[in-house]
VODREN-142829 format. One line per field, with one value per residue: residue number from 1; residue in three letters; x, y, z of N, C-alpha, C in turn. Coordinates in steps of 0.001 Angstrom, whole numbers. Layout:
nr	[NUM, ...]
rest	[ala, ...]
n.east	[X, ...]
n.north	[Y, ...]
n.up	[Z, ...]
ca.east	[X, ...]
ca.north	[Y, ...]
ca.up	[Z, ...]
c.east	[X, ...]
c.north	[Y, ...]
c.up	[Z, ...]
***
This chain:
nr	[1, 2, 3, 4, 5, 6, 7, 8, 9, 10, 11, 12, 13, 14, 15, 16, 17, 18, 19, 20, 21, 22, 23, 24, 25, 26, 27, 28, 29, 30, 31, 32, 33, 34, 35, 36, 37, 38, 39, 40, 41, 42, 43, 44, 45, 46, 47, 48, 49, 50, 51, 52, 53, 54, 55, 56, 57, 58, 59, 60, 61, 62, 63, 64, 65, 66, 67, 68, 69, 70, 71, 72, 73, 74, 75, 76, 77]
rest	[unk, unk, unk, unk, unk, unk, unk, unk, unk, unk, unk, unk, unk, unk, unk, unk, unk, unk, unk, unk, unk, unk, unk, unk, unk, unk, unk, unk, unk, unk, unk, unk, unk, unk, unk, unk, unk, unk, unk, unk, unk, unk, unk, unk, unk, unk, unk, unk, unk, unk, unk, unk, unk, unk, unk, unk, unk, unk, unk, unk, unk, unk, unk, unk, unk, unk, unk, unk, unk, unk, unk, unk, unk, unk, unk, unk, unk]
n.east	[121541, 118926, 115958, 113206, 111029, 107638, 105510, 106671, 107587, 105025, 103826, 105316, 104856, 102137, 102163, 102378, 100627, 99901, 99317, 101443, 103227, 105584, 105805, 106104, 108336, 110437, 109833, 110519, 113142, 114002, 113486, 115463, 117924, 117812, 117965, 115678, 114441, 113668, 115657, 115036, 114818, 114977, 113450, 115177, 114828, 116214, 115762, 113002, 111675, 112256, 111055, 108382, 107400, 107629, 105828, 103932, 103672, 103283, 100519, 99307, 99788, 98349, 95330, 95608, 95753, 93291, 91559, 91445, 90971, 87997, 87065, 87607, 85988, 83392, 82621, 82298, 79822]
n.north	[164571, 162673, 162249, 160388, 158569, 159362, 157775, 154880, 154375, 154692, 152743, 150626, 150820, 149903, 148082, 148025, 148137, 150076, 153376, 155844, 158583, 158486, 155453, 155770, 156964, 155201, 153248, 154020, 154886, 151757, 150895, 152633, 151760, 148764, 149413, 149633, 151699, 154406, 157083, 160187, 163117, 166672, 170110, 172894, 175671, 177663, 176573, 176031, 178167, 179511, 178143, 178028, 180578, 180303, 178303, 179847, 182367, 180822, 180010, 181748, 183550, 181105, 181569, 184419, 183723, 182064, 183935, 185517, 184004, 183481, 185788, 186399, 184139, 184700, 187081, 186388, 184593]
n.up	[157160, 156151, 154522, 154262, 152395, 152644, 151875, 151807, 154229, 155574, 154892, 156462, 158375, 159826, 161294, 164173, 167425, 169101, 168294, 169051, 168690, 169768, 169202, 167021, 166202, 167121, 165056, 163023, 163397, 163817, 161504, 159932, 161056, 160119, 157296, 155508, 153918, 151841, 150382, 150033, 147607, 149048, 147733, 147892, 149527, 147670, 145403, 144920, 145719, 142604, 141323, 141698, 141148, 138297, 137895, 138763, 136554, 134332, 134919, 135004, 132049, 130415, 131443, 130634, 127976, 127487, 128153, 125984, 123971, 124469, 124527, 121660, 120492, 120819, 119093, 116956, 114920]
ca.east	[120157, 117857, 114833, 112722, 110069, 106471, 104282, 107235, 107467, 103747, 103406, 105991, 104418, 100948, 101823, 101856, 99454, 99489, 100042, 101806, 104437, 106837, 105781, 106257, 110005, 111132, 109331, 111375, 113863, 113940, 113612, 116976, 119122, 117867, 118117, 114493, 113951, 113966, 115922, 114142, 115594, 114043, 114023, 115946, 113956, 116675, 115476, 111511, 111020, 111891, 109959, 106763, 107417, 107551, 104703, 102468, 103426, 102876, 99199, 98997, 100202, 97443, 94718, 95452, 95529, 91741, 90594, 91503, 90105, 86996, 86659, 87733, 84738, 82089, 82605, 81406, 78394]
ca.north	[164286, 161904, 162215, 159445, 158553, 158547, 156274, 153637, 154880, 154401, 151129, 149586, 150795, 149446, 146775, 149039, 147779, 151562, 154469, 156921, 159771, 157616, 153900, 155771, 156897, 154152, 151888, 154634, 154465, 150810, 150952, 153369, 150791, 147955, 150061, 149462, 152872, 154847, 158142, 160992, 164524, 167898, 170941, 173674, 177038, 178637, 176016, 176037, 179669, 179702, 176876, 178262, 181773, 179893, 177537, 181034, 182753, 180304, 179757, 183252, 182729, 180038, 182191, 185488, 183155, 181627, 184974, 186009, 182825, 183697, 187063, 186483, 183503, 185505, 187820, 185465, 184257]
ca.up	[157415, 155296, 154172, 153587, 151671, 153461, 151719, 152098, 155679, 155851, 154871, 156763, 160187, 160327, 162290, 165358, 167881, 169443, 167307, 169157, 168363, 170768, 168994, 165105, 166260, 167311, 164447, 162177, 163953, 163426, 159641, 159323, 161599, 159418, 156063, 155005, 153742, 150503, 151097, 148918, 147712, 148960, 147427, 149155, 149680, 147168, 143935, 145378, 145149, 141079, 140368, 141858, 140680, 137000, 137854, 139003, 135581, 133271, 135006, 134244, 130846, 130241, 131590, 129159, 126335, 127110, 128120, 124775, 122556, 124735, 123771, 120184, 119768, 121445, 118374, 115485, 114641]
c.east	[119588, 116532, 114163, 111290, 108937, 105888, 105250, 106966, 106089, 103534, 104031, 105258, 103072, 101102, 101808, 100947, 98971, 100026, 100083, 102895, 105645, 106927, 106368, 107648, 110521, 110699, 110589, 112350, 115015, 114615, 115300, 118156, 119130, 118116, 116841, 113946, 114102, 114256, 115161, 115249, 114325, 114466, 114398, 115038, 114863, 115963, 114000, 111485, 110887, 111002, 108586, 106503, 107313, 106517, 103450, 102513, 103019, 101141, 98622, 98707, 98622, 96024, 94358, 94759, 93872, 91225, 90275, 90827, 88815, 86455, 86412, 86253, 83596, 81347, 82011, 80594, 77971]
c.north	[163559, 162283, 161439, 159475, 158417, 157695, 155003, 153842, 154380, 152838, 150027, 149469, 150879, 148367, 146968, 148636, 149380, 152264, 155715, 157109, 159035, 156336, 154726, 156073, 156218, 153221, 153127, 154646, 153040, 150748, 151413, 152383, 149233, 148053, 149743, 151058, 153607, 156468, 159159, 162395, 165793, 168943, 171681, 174902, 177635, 177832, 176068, 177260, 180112, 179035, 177414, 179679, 181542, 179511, 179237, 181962, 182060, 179888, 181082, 183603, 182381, 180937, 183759, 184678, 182481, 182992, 185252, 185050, 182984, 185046, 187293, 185339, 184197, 186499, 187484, 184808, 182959]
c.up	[156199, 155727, 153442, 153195, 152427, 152916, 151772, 153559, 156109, 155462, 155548, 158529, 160950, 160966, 163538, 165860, 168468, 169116, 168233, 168063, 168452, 169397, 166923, 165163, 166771, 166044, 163065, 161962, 163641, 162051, 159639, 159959, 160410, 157670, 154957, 154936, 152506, 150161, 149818, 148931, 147693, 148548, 148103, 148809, 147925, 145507, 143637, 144875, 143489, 140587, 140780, 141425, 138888, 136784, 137619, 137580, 134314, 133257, 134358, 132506, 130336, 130455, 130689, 127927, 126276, 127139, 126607, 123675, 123339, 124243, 122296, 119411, 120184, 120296, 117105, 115765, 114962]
***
């Protein structure tokens, strides 16, 4: 399976006089027979889940550390 890029995807298939479902798989369609496409990589559930379990502690992270320079300037004059 490929996975291609949308905003290439998107730009190639405004010339569509009627935008269906039908007219965008076939104009897609199109593209992959002619090789006008720019295949992309997705993450897999098993590499996604660390990265957002990293992303959500380090916001965390970030958030202690102002609480704390908020608390600590509040204190002087």
């Amino acid at each position: 399976m490929i996975c291609v890029e949308t905003r290439h995807t998107e730009a190639a298939l405004p010339a569509q006089i009627n935008k269906t479902d039908r007219n965008d798989a076939r104009g897609i369609t199109q593209m992959m027979r002619v090789g006008l496409y720019k295949p992309v990589h997705v993450k897999t559930q098993g590499i996604r889940m660390p990265l957002t379990a990293r992303k959500f502690v380090q916001a965390k992270n970030v958030d202690v550390e102002n609480n704390l320079r908020g608390l600590l300037r509040g204190n002087q004059p």
